[in-house]
C-alpha positions as CSV (number, residue, x, y, z in Angstrom):
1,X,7.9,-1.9,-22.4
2,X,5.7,-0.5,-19.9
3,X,3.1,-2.7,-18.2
4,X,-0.2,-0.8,-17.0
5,X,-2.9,-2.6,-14.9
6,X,-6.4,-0.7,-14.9
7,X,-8.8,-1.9,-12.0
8,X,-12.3,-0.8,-11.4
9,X,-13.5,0.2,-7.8
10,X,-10.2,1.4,-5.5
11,X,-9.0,-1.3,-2.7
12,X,-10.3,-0.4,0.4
13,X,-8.2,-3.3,2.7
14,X,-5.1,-1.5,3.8
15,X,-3.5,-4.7,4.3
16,X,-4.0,-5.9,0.4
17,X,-3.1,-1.9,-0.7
18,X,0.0,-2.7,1.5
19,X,0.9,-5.6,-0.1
20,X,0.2,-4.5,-3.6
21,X,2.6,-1.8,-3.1
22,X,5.6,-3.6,-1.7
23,X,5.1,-5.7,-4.6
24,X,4.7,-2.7,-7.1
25,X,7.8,-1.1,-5.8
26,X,9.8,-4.5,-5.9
27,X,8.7,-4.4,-9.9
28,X,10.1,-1.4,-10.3
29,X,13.6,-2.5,-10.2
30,X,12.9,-4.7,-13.7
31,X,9.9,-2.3,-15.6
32,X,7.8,0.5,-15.4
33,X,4.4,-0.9,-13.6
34,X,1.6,1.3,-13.1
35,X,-1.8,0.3,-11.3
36,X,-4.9,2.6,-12.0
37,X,-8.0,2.9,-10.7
38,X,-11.3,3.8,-12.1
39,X,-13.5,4.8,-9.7
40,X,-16.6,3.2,-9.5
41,X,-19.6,3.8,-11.6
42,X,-22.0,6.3,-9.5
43,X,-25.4,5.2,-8.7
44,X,-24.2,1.7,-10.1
45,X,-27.5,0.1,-7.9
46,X,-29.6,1.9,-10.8
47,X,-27.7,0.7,-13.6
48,X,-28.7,-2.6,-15.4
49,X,-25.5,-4.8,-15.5
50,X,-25.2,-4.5,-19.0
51,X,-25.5,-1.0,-18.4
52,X,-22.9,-1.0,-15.7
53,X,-20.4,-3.2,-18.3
54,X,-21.6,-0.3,-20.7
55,X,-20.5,2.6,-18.8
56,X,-17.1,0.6,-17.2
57,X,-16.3,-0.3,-20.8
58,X,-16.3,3.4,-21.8
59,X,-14.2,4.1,-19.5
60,X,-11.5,1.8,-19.9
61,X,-11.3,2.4,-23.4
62,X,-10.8,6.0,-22.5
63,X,-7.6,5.1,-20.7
64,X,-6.3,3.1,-23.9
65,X,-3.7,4.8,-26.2
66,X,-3.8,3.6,-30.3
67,X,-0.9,1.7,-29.4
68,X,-1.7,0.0,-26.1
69,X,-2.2,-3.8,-26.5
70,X,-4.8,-4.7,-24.4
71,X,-5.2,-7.8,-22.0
72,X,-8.6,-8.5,-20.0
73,X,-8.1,-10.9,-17.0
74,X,-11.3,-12.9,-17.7
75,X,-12.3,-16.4,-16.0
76,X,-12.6,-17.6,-19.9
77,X,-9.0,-16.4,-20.7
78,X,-6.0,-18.5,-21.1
79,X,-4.6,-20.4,-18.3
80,X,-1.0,-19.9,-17.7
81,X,2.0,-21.6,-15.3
82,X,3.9,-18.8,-13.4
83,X,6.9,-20.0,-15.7
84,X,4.6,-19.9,-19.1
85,X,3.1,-16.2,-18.0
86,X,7.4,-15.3,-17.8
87,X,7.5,-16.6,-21.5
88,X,4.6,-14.8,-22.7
89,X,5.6,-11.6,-21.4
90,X,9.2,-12.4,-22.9
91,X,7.7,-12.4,-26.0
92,X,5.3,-9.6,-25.8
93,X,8.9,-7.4,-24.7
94,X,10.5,-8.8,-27.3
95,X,7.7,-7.8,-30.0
96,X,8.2,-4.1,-29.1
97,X,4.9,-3.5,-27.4
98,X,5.1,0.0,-25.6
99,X,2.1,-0.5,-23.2
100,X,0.9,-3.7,-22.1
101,X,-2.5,-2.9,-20.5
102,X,-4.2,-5.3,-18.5
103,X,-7.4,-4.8,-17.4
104,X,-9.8,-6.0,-14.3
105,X,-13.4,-5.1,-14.8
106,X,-16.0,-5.0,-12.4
107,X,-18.2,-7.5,-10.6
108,X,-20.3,-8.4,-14.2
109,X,-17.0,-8.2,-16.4
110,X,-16.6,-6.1,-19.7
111,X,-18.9,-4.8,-22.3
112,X,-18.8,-6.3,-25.8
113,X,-17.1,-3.6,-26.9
114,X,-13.9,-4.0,-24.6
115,X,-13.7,-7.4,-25.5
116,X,-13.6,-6.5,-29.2
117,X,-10.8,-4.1,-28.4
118,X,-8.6,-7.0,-26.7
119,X,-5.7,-8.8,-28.0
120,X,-6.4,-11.2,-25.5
121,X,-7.3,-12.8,-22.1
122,X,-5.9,-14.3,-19.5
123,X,-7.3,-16.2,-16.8
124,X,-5.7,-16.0,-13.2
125,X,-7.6,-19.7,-11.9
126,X,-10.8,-21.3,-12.5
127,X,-12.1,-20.3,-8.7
128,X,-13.0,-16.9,-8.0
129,X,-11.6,-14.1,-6.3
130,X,-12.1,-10.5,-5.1
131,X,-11.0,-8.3,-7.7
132,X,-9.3,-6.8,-4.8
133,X,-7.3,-10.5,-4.2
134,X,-7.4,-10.4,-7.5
135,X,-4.8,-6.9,-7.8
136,X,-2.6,-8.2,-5.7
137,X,-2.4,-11.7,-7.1
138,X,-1.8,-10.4,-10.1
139,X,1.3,-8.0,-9.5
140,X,2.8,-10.4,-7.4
141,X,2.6,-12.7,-10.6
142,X,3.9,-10.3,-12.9
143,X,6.9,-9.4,-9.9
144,X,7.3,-13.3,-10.2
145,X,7.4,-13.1,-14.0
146,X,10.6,-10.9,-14.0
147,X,12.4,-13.3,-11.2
148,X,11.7,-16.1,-13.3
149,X,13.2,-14.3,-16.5
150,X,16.3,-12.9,-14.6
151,X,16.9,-16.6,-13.2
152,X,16.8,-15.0,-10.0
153,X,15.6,-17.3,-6.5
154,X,12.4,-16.3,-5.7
155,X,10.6,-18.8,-7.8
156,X,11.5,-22.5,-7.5
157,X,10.3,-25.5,-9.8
């Protein structure tokens, strides 16, 4: 399986991009990990939000193959442990998903039409964070995921 995380907006913190990518190359020992990022929308400060969901949500359904399961991180998604996101992602392996594509969306979240799409969402906490905190919390998750699943040391219960 091959796990894809689409963002909107690239991360302008060098420390965070730093982070993100000693994590991302950490992941690559276990699975193929990819993190893209959609530029943001031009002239966004004219757009409506529901048209800047709108146009975002075009987008990121432009990225998606036929046989891409997608996964929003939304604050209304489900709440996992580190050890129950492990299982999940066990299970989504073993199911023979290709792509697993997760997917941040901007600052007003998805168009209706993205969330139809999804198979599902996931919620990272109940507080909110950057979506630029919220990349790198994310990989390091998934990296944590994979430890979990090999029974290797870097998470402890």
């Amino acid at each position: 399986m091959n796990i894809r995380l689409l963002a909107i907006g690239k991360t302008d913190n060098k420390a965070l991009q730093h982070l993100m990518d000693d994590y991302m190359k950490r992941l690559s020992f276990y699975i193929k990990f990819e993190l893209e990022v959609i530029p943001d929308i031009k002239n966004a400060k004219n757009l409506s939000e529901a048209q800047q969901k709108e146009k975002e949500g075009e987008i990121i359904l432009s990225k998606l193959s036929p046989t891409d399961q997608l996964i929003l991180l939304d604050e209304n998604g489900k709440s996992f442990s580190s050890v129950g996101f492990s299982e999940e992602l066990q299970k989504k392996m073993n199911s023979g998903i290709k792509t697993l594509v997760f997917v941040i969306g901007g600052p007003y979240g998805f168009s209706q039409e993205v969330y139809t799409k999804a198979q599902g969402k996931i919620s990272l906490s109940a507080m909110t964070f950057s979506h630029q905190m919220v990349r790198l919390f994310f990989i390091e998750q998934v990296y944590r995921a994979f430890t979990i699943l090999r029974g290797e040391p870097y998470h402890h219960q």
